[in-house]
C-alpha positions as CSV (number, residue, x, y, z in Angstrom):
1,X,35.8,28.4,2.8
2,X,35.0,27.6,6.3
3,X,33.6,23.6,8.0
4,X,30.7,23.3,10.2
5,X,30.8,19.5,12.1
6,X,28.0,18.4,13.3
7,X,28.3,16.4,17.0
8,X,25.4,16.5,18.8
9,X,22.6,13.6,18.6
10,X,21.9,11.0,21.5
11,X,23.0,8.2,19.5
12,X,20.5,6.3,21.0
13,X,20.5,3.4,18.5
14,X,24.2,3.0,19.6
15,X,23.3,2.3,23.1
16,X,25.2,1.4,25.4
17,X,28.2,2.6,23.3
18,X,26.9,6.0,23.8
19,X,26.1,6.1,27.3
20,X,29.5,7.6,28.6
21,X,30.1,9.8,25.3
22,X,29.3,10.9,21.8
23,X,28.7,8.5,19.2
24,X,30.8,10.4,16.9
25,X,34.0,9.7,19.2
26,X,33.2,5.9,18.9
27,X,36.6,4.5,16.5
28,X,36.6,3.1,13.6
29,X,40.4,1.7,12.4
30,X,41.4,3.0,15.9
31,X,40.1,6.7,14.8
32,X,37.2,8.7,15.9
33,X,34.3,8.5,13.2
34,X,33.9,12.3,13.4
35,X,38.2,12.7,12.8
36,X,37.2,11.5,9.5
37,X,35.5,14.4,8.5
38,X,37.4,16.8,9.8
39,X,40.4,14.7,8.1
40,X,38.4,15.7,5.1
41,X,38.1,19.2,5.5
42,X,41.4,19.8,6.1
43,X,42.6,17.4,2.9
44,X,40.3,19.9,0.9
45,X,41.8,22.9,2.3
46,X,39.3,24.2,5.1
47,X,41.0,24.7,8.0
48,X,38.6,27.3,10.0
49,X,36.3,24.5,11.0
50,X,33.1,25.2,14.0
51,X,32.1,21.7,15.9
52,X,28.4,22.0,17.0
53,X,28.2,20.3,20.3
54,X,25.2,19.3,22.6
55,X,24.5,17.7,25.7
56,X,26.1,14.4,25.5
57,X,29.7,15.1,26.8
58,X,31.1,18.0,25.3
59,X,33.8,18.0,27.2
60,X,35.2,15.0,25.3
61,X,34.8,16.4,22.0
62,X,36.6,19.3,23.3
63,X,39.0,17.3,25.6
64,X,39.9,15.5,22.3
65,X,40.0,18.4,19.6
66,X,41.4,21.1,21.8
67,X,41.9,24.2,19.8
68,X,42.5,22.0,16.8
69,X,46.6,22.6,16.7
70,X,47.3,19.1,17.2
71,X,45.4,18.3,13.5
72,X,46.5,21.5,11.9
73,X,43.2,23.2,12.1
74,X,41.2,26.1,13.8
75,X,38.3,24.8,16.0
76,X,36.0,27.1,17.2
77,X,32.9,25.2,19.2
78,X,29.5,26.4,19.0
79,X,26.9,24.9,21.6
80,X,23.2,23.5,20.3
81,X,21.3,23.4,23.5
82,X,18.8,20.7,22.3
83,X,18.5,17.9,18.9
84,X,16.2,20.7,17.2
85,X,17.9,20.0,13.7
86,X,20.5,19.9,11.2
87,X,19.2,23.4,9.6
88,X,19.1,24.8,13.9
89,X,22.6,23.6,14.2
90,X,23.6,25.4,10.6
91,X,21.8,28.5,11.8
92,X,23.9,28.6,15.0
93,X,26.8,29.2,13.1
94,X,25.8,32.5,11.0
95,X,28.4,34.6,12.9
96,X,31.2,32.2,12.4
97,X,30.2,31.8,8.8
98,X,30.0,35.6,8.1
99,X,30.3,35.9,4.4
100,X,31.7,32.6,2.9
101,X,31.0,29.5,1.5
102,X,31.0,26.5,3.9
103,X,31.0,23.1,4.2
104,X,28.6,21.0,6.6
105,X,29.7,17.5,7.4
106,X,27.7,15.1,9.7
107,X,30.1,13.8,12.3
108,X,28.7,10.4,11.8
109,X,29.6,10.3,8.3
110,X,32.8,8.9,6.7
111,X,33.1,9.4,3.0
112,X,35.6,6.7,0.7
113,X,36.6,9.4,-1.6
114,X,38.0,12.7,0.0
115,X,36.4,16.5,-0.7
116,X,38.8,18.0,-3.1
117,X,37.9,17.7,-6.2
118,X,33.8,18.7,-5.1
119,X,35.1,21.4,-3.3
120,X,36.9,22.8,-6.2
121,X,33.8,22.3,-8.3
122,X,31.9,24.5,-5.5
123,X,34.5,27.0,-5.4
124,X,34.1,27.4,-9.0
125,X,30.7,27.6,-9.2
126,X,28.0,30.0,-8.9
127,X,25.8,27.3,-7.1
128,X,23.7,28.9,-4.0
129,X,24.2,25.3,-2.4
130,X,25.5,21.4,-3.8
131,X,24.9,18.1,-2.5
132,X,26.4,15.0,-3.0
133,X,24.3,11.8,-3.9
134,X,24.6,8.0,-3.5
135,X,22.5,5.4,-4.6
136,X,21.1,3.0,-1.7
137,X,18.9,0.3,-1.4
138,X,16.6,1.7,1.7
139,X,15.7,5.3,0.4
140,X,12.5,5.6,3.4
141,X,15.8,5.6,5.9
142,X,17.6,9.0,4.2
143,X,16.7,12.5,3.0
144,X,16.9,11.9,-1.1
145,X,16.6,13.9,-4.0
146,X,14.5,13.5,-7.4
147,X,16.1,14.3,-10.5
148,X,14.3,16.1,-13.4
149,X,13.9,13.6,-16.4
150,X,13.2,16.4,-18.1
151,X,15.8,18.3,-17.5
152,X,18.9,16.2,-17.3
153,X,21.3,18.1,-14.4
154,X,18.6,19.2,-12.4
155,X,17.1,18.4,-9.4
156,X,12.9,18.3,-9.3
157,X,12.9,17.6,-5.4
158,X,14.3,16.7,-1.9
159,X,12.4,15.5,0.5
160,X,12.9,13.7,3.9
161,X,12.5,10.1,4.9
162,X,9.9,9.4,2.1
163,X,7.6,6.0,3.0
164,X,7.0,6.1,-1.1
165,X,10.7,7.1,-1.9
166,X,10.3,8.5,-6.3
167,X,14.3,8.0,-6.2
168,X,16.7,5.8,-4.7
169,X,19.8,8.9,-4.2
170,X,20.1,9.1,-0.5
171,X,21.4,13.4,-0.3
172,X,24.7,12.4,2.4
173,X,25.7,13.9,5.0
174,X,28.2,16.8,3.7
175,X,26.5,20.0,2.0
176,X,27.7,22.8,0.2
177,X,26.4,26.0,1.2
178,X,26.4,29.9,1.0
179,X,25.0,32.2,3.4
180,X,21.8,32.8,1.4
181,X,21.0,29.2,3.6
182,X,20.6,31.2,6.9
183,X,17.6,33.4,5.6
184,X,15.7,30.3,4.0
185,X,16.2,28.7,7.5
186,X,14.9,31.5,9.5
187,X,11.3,30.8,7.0
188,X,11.3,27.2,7.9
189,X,8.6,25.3,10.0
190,X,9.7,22.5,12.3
191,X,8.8,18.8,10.9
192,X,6.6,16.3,12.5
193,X,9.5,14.7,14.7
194,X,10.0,18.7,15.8
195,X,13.4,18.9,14.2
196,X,14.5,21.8,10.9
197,X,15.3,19.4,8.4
198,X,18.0,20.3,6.2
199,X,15.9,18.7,3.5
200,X,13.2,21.5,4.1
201,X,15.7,24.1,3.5
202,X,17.4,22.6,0.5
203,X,13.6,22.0,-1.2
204,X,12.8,25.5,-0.2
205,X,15.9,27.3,-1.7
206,X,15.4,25.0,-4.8
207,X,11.6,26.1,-5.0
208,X,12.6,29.8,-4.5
209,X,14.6,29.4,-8.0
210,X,17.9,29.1,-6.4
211,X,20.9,26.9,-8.5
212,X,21.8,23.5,-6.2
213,X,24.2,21.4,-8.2
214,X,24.7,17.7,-7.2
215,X,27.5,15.2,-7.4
216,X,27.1,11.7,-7.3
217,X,29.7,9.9,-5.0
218,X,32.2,7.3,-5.9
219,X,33.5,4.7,-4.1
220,X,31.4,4.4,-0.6
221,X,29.9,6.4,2.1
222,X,28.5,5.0,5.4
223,X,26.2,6.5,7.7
224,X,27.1,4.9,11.6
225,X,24.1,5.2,13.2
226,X,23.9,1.3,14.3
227,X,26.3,-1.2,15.5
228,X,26.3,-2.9,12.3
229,X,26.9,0.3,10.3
230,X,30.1,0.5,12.3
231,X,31.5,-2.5,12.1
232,X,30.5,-2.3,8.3
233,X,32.8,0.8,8.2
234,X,35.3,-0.6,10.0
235,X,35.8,-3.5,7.8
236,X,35.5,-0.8,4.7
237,X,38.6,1.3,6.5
238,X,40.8,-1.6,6.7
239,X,40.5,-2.1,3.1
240,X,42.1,0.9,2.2
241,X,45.4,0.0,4.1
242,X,48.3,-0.8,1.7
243,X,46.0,1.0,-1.4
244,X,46.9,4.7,-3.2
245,X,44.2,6.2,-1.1
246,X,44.8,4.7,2.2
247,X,43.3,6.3,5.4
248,X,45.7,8.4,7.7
249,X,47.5,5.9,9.8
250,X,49.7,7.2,12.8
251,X,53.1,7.4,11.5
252,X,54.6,5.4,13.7
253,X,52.8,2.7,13.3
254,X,54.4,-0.5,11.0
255,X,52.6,-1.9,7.8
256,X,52.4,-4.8,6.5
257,X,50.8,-7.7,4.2
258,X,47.5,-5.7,5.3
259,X,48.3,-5.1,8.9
260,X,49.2,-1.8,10.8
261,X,51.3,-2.5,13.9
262,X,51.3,0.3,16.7
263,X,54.3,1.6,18.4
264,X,55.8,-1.0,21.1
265,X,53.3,-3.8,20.7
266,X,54.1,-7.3,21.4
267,X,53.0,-10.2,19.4
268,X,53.5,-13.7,20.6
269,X,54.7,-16.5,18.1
270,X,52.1,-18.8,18.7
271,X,49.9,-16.0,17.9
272,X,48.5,-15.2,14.3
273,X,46.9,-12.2,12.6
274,X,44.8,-12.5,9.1
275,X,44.9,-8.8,7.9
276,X,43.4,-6.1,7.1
277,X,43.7,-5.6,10.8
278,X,44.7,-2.6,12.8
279,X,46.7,-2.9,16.0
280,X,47.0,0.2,18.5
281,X,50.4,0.8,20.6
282,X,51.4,-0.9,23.4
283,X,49.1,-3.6,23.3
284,X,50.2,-7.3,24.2
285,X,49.1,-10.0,22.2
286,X,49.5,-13.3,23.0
287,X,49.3,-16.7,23.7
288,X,47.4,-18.2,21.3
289,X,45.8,-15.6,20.0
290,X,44.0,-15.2,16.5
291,X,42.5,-12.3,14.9
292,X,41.3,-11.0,11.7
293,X,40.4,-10.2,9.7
294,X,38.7,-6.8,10.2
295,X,39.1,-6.1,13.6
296,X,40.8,-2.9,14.7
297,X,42.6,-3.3,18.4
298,X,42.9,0.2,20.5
299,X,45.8,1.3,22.6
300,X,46.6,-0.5,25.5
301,X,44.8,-3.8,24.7
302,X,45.9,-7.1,26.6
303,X,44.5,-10.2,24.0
304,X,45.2,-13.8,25.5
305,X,43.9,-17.3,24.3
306,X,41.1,-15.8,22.2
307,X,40.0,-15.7,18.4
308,X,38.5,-12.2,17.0
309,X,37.2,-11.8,13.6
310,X,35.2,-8.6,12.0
311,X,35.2,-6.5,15.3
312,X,36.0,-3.5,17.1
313,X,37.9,-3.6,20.7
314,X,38.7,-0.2,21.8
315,X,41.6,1.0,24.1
316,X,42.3,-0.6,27.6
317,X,40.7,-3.8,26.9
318,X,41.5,-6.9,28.6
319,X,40.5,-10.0,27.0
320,X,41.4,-13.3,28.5
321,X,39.3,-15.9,27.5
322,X,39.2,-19.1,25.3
323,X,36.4,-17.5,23.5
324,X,35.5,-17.2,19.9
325,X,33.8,-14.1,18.1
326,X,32.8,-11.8,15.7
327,X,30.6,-8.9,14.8
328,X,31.6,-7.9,17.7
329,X,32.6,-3.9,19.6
330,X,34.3,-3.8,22.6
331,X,34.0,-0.1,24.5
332,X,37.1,1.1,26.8
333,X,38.3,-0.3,29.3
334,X,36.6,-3.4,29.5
335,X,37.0,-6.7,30.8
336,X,36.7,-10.4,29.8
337,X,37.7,-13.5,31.4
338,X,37.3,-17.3,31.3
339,X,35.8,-19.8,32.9
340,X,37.4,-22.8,30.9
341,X,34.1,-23.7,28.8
342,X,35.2,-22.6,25.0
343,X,31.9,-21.1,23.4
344,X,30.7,-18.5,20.1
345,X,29.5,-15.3,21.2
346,X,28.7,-12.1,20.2
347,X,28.9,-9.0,22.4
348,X,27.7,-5.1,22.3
349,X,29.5,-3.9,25.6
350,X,29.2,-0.8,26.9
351,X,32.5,1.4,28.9
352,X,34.1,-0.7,31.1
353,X,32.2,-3.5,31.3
354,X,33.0,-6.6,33.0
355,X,32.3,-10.5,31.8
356,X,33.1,-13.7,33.2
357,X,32.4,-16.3,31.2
């Protein structure tokens, strides 16, 4: 089987995050949202994995991934000059696909439970296609699929973005496929927001009497396309450390009591951490410094005379300040200092912003 990530998108609800790069590069627990699911691909055995790229800084995603060597992968990257779709990006990707199976995964996407066991169902099967489902409380926000009270097993319909949502199973962001996808995207019509919907093509193979099994998803999955969905998923992340099926951690990084400890970081005594916290390398922490829990520190992070608490600071961060918050993220390379006056705030900074406060 082969992996198609997707890694285009403006990730404009992520502004200013996403002014200086992809949205799927933003961290979470210190690790690139979109490592995630190629974490999962190669967990599940696919190693021969396409990256669709766009406009918004390829040159990171590439910079980053490389030839995939580093994370024991094949990375071939396939360019999607414009947001026209999940089904246009899919399309792209006919020629690497060739004739096997595949495995799309939205590079915004980070799953609880890893891809084995419903890739081996796939593999097995004589499915033309399978998604996986998850119950949610704002259906109108997701693509969802209606099951067939008559026929248990079966799905009636898909559909995208319903106002009037019939179910409440969002259809997530990783999809099962076979080539016979390509010629039902080639009959598609562009939706009203001018996009191929992968819904379309899904409903259309299933109307053209094609077999698409599902699987219902245990555990969680998180779609990042807001601030808040991040730091949800952050504070998810950390709550695997120290569990059987704990997140990949850099291995030379220290755990303990809920707290992962990177290579040549400094703590100060009169400083104190409340886990489950990730700490990057060389960071120096300290004086009186307090933080936790769920807050995930980058590389290279000075932390002085400051409380953090259910937040994301990312690599090269300087944070000196008798300041208290939370629900916060923290883009590289930026700065805050004090001006003496202790005071609650909350902060969405963009790369390498500066604050005095």
């Amino acid at each position: 089987m082969k992996g198609i990530i997707l890694h285009g998108g403006h990730g404009t609800r992520l502004r200013p995050l996403t002014h200086t790069g992809p949205k799927q590069l933003l961290p979470i627990a210190n690790k690139p949202m979109s490592q995630y699911a190629l974490d999962d691909l190669k967990t599940a055995g696919v190693v021969d994995i396409a990256i669709i790229v766009g406009d918004v800084y390829p040159e990171k995603v590439k910079e980053y991934y490389g030839t995939g060597e580093k994370f024991g992968v094949k990375i071939t990257y396939i360019y999607q000059d414009a947001p026209k779709g999940i089904s246009h990006a899919i399309r792209l990707c006919k020629d690497f696909i060739g004739n096997d199976k595949f495995i799309v995964y939205l590079g915004d996407n980070v799953l609880r439970k890893n891809l084995i066991d419903y890739t081996k169902k796939f593999q097995s099967s004589d499915a033309d296609a399978m998604i996986l489902l998850c119950e949610v409380d704002d259906p109108q926000r997701f693509g969802i699929a209606e099951l067939d009270k008559e026929h248990p097993g079966k799905i009636k319909k898909i559909m995208e973005k319903p106002k009037d949502p019939t179910s409440n199973l969002a259809v997530i962001g990783i999809y099962f496929l076979t080539p016979k996808i390509f010629d039902i995207i080639d009959n598609l019509k562009p939706s009203l927001r001018g996009e191929l919907e992968i819904t379309d093509a899904l409903d259309m193979l299933l109307n053209q009497g094609n077999k698409i099994e599902y699987d219902t998803v245990t555990g969680w999955w998180k779609d990042t396309g807001t601030p808040e969905d991040i730091i949800h998923a952050n504070k998810l992340v950390l709550d695997s450390i120290g569990t059987e099926n704990q997140f990949l951690i850099d291995i030379d990084s220290k755990i303990k009591d809920g707290i992962v400890i990177g290579k040549n970081t400094e703590i100060s005594r009169d400083s104190f951490v409340t886990g489950p916290v990730i700490i990057g390398k060389n960071c120096k922490i300290g004086p009186a410094v307090r933080i936790g829990p769920y807050v995930s520190v980058g590389d290279n992070c000075i932390l002085k005379n400051c409380n953090i608490e259910n937040s994301i600071i990312m690599e090269d961060c300087t944070i000196n300040a008798k300041v208290d918050f939370e629900s916060s993220i923290i883009a590289h390379g930026s700065e805050i200092t004090d001006n003496d006056i202790p005071k609650k705030h909350q902060f969405l900074l963009g790369e390498r912003s500066q604050i005095k406060l």
